[in-house]
Kinemage of the C-alpha trace (Angstrom):
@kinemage 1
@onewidth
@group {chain A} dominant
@subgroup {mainchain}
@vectorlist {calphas} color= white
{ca unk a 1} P 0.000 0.000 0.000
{ca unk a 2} L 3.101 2.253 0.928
{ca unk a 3} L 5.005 1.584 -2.360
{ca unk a 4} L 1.805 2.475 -4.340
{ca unk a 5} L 0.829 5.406 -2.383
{ca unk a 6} L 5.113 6.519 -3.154
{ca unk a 7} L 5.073 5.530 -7.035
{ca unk a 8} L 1.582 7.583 -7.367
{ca unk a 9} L 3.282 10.726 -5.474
{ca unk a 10} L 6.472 10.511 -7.799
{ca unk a 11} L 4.864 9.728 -11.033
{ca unk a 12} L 2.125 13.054 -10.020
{ca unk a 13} L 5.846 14.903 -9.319
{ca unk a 14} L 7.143 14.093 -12.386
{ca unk a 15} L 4.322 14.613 -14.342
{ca unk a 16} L 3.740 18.403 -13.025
{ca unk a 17} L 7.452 19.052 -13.303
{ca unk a 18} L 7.398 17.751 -17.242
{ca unk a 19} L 4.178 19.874 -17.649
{ca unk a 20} L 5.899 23.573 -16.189
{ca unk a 21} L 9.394 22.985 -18.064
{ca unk a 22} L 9.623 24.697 -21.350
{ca unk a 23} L 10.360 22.321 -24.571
{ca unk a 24} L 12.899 24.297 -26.200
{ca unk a 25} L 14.007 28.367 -25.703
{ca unk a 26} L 12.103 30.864 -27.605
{ca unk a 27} L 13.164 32.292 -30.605
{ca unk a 28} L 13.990 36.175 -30.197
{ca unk a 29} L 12.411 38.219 -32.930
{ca unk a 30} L 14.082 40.935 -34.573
{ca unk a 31} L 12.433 44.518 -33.619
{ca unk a 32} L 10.444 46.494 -36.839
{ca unk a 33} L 11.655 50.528 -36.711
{ca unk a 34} L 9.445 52.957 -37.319
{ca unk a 35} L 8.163 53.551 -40.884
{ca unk a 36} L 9.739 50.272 -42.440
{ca unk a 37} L 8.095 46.907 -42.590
{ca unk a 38} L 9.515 43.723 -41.936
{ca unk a 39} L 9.503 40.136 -42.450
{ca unk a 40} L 10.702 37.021 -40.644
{ca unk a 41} L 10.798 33.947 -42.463
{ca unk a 42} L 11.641 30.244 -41.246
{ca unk a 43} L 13.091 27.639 -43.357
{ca unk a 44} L 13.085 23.550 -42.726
{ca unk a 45} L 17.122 23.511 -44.290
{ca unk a 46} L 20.074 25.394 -43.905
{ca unk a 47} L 19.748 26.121 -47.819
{ca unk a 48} L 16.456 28.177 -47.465
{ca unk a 49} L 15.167 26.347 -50.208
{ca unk a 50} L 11.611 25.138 -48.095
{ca unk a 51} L 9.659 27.834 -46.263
{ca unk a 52} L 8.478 26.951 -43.171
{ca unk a 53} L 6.605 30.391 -41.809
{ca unk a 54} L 6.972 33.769 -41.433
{ca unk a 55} L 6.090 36.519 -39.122
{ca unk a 56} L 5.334 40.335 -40.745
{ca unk a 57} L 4.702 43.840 -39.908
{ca unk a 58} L 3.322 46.072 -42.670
{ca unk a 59} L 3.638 49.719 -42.219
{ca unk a 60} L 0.414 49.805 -40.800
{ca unk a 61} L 1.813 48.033 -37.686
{ca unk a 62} L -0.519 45.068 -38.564
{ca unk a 63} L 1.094 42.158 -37.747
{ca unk a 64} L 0.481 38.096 -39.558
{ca unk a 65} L 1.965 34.599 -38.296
{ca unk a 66} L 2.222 32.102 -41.031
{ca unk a 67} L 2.997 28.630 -40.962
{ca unk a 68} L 5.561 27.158 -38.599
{ca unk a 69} L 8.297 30.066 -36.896
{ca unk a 70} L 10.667 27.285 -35.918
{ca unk a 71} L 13.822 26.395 -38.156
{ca unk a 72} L 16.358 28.863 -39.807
{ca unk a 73} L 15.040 32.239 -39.777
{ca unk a 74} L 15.916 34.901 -42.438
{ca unk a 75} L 14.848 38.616 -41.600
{ca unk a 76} L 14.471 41.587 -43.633
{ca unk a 77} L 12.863 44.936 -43.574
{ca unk a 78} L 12.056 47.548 -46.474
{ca unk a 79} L 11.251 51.407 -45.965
{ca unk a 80} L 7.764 52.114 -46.484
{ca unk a 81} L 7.248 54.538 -49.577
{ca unk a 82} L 5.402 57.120 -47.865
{ca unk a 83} L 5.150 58.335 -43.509
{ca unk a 84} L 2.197 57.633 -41.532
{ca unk a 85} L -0.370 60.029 -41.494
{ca unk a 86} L -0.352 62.373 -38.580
{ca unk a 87} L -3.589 62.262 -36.724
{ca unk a 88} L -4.310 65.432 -34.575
């Protein structure tokens, strides 16, 4: 009755502890200045021959996931043609 009541504790230990660590580290993003939008974009090889997902900011602010953001990430960012309106 002892061992049963011990093996049900551990396994309930274990199982919380496997349920609050993380699986893997998150991926930092790159930030989007002011008046440019920008894209991140995930490959499955080294290559960047299969896209994975991407993240993007338009120059709006909006922002869209994509697909997967895990794998090798490519970012770049483009100046946006003309400046936000300025709202009084």
């Amino acid at each position: 009755m002892l061992r049963r009541l011990l093996a049900a504790t551990a396994l309930g230990v274990a199982a919380t502890a496997v349920a609050v660590l993380p699986s893997a580290p998150a991926q930092a993003l790159y930030s989007c200045p002011a008046n440019y939008q920008c894209i991140h974009t995930w490959y499955v090889d080294q290559a960047h021959t299969i896209w994975n997902g991407s993240y993007s900011i338009n120059c709006e602010g909006t922002p869209l996931r994509l697909g997967t953001q895990s794998g090798f990430l490519v970012f770049s960012q483009e100046l946006c043609n003309e400046p936000p309106p300025i709202e009084y």
